[in-house]
N, CA, C and O atoms as a DFTB+ gen file, in Angstrom:
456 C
 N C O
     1  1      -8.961     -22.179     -56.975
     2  2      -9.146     -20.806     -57.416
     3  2     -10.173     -20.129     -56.531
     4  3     -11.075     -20.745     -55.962
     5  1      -9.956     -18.660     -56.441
     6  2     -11.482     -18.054     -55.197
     7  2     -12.241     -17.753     -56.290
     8  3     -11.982     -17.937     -57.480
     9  1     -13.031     -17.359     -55.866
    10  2     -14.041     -17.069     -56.507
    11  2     -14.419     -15.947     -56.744
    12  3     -15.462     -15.583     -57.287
    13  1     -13.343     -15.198     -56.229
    14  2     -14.093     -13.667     -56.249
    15  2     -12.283     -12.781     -56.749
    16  3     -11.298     -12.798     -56.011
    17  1     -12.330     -12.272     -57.816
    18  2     -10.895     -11.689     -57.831
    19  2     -11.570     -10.020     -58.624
    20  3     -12.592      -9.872     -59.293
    21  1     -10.413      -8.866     -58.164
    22  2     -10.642      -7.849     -58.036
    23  2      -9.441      -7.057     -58.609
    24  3      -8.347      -7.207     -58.067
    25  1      -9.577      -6.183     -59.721
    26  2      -8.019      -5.268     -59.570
    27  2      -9.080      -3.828     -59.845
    28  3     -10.285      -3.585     -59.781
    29  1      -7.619      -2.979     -60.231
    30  2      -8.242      -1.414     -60.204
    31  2      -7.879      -0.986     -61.725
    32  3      -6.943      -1.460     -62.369
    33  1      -8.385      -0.440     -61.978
    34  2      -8.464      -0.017     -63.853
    35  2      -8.252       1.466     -63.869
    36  3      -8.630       2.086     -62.874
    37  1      -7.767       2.042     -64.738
    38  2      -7.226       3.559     -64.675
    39  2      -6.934       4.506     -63.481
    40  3      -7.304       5.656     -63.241
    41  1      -6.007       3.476     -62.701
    42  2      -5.652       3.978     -61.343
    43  2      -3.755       3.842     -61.652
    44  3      -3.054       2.830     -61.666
    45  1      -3.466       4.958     -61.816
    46  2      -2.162       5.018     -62.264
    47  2      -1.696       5.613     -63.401
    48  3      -2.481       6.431     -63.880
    49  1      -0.608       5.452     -64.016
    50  2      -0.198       5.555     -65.091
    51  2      -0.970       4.467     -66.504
    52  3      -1.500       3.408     -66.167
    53  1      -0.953       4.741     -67.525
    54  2      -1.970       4.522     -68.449
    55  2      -0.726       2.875     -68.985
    56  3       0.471       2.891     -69.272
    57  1      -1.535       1.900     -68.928
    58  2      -0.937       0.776     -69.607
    59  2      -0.410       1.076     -70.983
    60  3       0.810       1.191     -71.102
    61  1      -1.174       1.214     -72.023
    62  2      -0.395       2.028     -73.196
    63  2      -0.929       3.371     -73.275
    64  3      -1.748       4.109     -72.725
    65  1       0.283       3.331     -74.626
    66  2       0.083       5.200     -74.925
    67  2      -0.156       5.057     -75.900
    68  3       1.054       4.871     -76.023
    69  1      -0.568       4.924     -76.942
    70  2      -0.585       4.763     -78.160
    71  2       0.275       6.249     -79.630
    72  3       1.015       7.070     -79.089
    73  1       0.170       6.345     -80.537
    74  2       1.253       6.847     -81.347
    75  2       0.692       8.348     -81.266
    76  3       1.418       9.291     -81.581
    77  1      -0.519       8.515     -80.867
    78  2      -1.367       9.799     -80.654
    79  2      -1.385      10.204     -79.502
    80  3      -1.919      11.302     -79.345
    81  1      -1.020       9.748     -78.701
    82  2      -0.884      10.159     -77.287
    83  2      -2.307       9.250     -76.365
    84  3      -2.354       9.113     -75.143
    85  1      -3.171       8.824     -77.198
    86  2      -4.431       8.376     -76.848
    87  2      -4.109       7.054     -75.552
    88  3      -3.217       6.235     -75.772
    89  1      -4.941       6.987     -74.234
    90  2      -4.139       6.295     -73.352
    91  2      -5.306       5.023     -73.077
    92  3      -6.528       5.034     -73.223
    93  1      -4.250       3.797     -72.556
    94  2      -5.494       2.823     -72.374
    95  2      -4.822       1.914     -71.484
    96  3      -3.704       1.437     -71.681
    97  1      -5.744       1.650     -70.259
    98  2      -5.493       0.927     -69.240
    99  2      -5.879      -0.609     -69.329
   100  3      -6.755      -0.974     -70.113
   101  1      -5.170      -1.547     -68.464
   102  2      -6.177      -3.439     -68.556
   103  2      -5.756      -3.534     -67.682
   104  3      -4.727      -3.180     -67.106
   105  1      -7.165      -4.426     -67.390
   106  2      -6.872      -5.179     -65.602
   107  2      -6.911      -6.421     -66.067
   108  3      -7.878      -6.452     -66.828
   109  1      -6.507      -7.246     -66.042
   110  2      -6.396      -8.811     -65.651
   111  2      -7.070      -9.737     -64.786
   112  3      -6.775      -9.996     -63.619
   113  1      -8.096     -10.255     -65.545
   114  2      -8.583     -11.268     -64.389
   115  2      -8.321     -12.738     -64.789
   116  3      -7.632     -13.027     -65.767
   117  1      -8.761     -13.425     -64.184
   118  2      -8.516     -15.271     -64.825
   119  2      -9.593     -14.913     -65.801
   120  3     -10.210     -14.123     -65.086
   121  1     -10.105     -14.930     -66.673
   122  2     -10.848     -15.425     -67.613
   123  2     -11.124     -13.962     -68.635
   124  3     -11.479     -14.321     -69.757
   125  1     -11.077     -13.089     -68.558
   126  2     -11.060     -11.911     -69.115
   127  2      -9.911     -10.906     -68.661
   128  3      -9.321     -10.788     -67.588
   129  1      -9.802     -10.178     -69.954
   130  2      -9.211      -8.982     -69.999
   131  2      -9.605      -8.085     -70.392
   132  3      -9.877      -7.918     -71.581
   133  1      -9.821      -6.817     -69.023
   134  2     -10.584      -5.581     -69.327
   135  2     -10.454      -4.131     -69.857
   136  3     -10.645      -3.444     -68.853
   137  1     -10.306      -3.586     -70.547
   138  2      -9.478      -2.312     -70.931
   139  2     -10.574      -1.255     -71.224
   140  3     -11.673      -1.367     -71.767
   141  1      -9.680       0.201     -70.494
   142  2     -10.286       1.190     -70.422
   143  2      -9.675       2.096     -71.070
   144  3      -8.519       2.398     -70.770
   145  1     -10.656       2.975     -72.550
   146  2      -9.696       3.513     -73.541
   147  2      -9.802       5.103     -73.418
   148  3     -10.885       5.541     -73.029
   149  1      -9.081       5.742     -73.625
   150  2      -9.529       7.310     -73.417
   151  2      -8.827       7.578     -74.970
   152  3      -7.608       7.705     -75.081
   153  1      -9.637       7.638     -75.998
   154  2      -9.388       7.789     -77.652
   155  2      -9.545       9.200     -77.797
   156  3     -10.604       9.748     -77.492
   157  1      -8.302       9.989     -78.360
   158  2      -8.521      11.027     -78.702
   159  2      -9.373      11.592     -80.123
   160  3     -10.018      11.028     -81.008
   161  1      -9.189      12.294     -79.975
   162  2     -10.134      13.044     -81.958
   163  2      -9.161      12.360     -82.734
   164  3      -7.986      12.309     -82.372
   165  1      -9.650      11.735     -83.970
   166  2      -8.575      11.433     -84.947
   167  2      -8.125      10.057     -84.767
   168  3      -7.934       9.428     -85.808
   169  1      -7.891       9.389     -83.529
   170  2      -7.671       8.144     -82.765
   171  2      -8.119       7.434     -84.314
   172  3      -9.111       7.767     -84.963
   173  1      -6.724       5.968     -84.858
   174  2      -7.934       5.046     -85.734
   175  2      -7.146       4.077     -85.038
   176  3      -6.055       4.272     -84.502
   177  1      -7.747       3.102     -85.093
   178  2      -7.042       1.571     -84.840
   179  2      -5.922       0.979     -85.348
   180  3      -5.048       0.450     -84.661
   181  1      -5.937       1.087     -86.971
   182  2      -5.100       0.615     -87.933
   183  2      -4.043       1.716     -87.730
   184  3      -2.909       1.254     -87.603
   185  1      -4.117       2.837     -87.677
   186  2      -3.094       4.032     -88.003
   187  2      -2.233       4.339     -86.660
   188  3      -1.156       4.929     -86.742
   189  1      -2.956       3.750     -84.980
   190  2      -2.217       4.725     -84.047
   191  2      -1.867       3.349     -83.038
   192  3      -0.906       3.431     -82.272
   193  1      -2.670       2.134     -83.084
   194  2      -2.470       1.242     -82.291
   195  2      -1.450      -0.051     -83.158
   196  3      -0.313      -0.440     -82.888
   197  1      -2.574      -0.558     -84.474
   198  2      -2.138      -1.596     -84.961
   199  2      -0.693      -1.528     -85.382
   200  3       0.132      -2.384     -85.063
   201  1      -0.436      -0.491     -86.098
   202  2       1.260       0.550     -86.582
   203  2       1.514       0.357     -85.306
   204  3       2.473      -0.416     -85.323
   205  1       1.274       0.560     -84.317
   206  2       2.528       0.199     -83.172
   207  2       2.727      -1.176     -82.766
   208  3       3.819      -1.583     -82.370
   209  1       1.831      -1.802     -82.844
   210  2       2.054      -3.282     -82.182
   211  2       2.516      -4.033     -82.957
   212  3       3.121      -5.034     -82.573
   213  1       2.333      -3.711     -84.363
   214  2       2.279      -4.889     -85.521
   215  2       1.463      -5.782     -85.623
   216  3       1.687      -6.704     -86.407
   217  1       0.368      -5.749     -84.906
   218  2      -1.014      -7.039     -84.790
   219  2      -2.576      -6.048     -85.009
   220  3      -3.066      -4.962     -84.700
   221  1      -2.924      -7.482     -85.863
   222  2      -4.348      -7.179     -85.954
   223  2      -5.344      -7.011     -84.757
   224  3      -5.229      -7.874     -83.886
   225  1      -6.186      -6.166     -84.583
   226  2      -7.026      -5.854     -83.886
   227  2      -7.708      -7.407     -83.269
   228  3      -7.919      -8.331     -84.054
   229  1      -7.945      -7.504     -82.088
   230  2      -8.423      -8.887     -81.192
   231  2     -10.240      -9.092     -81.268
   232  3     -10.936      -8.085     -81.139
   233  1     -10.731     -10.123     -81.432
   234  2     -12.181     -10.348     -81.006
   235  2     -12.305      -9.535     -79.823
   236  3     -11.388      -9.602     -79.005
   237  1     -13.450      -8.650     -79.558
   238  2     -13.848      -7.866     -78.368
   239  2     -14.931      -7.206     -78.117
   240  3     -15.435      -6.479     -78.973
   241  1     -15.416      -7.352     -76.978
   242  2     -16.897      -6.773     -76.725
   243  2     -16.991      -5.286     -76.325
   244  3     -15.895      -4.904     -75.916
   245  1     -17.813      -4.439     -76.308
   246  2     -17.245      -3.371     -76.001
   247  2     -18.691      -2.061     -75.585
   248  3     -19.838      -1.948     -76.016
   249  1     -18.078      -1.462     -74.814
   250  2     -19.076      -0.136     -74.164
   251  2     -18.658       1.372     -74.626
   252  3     -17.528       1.787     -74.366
   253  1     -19.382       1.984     -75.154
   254  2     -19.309       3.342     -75.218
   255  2     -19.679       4.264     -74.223
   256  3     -20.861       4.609     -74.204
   257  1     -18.827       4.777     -73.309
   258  2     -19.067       5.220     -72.379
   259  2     -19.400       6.864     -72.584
   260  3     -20.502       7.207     -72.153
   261  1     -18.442       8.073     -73.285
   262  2     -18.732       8.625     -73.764
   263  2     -17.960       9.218     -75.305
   264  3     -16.772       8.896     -75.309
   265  1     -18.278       9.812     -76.276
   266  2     -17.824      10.534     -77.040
   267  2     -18.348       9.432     -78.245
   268  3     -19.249       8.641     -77.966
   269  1     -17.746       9.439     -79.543
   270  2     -18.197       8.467     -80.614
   271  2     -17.161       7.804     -81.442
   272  3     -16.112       8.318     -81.830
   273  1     -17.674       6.338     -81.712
   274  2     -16.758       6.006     -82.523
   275  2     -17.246       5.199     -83.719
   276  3     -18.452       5.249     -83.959
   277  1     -16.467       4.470     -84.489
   278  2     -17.094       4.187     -85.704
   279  2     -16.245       2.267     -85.431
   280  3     -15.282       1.992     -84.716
   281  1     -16.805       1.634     -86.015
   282  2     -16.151       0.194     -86.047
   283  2     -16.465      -0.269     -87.192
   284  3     -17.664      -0.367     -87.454
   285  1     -15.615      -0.615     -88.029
   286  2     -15.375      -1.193     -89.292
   287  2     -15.009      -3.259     -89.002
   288  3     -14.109      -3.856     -88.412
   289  1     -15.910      -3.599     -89.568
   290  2     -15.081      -5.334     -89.317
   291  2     -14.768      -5.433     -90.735
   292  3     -15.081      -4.632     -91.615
   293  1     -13.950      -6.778     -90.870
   294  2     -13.170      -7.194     -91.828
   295  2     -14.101      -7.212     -93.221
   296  3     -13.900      -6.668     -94.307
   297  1     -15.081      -7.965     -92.805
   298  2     -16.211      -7.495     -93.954
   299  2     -16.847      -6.696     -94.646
   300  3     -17.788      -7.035     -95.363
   301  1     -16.391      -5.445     -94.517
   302  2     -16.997      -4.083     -94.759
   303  2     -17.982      -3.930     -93.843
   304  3     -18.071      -2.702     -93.823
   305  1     -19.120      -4.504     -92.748
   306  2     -20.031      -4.022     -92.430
   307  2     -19.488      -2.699     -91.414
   308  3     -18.322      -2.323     -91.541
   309  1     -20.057      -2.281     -90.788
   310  2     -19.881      -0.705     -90.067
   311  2     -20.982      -0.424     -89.217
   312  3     -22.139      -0.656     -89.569
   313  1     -20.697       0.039     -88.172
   314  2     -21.291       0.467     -86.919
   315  2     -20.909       1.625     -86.397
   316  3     -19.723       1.760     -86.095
   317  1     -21.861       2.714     -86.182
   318  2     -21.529       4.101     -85.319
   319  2     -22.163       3.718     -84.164
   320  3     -23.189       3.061     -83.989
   321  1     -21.057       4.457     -83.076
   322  2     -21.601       4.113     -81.936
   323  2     -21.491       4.946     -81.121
   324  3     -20.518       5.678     -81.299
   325  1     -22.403       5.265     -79.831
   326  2     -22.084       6.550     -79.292
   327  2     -22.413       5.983     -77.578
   328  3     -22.557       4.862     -77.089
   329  1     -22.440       7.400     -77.007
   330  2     -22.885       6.321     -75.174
   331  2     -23.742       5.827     -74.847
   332  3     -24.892       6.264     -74.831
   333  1     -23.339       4.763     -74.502
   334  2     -24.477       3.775     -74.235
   335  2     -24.359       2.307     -74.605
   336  3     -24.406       1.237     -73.998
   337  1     -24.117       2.861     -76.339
   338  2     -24.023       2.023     -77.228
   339  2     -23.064       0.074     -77.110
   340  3     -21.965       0.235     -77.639
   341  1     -23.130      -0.636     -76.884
   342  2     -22.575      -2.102     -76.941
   343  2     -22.353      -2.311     -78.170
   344  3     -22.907      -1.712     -79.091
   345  1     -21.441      -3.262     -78.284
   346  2     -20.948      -4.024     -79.493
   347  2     -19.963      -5.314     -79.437
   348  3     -19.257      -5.686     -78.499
   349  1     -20.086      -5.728     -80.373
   350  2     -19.212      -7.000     -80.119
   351  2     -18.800      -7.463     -81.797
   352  3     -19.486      -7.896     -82.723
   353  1     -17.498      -7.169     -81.672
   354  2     -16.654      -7.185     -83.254
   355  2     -15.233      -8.423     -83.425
   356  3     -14.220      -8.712     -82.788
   357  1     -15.674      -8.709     -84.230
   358  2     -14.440      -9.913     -84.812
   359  2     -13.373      -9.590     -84.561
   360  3     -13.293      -8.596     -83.839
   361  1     -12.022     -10.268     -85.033
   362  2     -10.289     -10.057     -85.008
   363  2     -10.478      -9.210     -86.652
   364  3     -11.435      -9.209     -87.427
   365  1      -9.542      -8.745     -86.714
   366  2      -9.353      -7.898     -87.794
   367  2     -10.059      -6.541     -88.009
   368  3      -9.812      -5.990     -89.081
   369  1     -10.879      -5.932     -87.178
   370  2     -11.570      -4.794     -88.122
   371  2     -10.841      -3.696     -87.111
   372  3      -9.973      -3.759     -86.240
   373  1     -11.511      -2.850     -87.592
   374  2     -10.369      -1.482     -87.502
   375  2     -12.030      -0.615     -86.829
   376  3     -13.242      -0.827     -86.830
   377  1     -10.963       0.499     -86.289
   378  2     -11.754       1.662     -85.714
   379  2     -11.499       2.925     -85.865
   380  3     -10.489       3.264     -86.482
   381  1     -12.232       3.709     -85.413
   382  2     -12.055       5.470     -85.290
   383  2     -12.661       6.306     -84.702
   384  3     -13.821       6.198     -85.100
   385  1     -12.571       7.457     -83.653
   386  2     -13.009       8.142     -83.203
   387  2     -13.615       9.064     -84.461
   388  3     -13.178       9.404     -85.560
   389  1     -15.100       9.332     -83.571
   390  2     -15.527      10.181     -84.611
   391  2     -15.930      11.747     -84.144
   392  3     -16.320      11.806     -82.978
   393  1     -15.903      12.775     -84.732
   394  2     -16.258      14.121     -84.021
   395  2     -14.585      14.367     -83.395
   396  3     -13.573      13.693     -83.590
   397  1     -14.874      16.069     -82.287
   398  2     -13.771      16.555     -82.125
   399  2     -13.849      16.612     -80.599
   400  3     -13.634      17.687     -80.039
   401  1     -14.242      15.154     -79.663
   402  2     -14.286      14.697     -78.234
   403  2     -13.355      13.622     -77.696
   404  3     -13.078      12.695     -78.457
   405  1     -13.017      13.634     -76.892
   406  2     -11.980      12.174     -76.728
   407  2     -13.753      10.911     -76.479
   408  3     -14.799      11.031     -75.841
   409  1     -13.254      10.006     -77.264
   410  2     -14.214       8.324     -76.221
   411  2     -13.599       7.899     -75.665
   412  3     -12.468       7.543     -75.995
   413  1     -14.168       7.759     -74.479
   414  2     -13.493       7.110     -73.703
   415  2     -14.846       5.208     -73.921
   416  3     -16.057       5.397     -74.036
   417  1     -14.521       4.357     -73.923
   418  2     -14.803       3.200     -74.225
   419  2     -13.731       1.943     -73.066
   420  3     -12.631       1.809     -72.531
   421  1     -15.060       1.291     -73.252
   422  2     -14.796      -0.093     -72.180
   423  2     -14.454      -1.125     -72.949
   424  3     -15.262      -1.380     -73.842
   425  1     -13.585      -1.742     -72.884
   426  2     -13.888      -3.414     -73.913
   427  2     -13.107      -4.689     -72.821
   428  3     -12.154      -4.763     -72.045
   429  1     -14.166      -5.531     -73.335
   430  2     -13.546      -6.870     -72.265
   431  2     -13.165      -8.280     -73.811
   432  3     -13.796      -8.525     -74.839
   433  1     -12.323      -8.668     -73.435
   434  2     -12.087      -9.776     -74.388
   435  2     -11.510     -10.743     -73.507
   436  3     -10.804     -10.560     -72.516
   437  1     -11.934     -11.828     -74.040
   438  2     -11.998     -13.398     -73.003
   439  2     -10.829     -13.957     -73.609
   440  3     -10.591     -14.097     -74.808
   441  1     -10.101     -14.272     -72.567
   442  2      -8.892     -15.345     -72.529
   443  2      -9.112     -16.643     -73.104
   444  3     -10.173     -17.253     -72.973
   445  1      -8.210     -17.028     -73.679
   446  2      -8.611     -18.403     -74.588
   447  2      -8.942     -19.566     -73.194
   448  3      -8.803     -19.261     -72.010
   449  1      -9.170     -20.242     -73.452
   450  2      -9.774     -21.732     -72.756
   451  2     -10.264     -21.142     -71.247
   452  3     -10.221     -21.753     -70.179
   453  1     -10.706     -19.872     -71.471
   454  2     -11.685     -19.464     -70.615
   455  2     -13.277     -20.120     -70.432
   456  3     -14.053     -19.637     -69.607
């Protein structure tokens, strides 16, 4: 394996679209997968992504780059988050843009037997 691997992230057409029009790119590396989200107003997890895929939301770490969002985990706890802001949330919890801005947000989630 090299040691050094490289792709390009929101260079193109948007990997998904989600049911809102909200768009989100992933690059692929050996050991992570990186995705770049551009969440519109209204954007929720459960309502515009999970409804399309049929799957629960993935373990994932994540950057607020700009605008705000809210993260709900399976447990009831809750996090607002805005730019700047990091986080790192279980499989199952749900999300939402908050206010009337698109977020755009970073999240990396690690490949199993990474």
């Amino acid at each position: 394996m090299n040691d050094l691997t490289s792709r390009s992230i929101a260079q193109g057409p948007a990997t998904r679209t989600f049911l809102d029009g909200s768009e989100y790119w992933i690059a692929e590396l050996p050991s992570v997968r990186i995705g770049l989200g551009h969440f519109r107003p209204g954007w929720v997890w459960s309502k515009h992504a999970g409804a399309q895929t049929g799957a629960q939301s993935e373990a994932h770490i994540g950057c607020i780059q700009s605008g705000r969002m809210t993260v709900e985990c399976a447990d009831g706890s809750r996090v607002d988050l805005g730019p700047g802001d990091v986080f790192e949330a279980g499989a199952g919890h749900d999300a939402w843009v908050v206010g009337d801005t698109v977020c755009i947000a970073l999240d990396v989630a690690i490949k199993p037997g990474a």
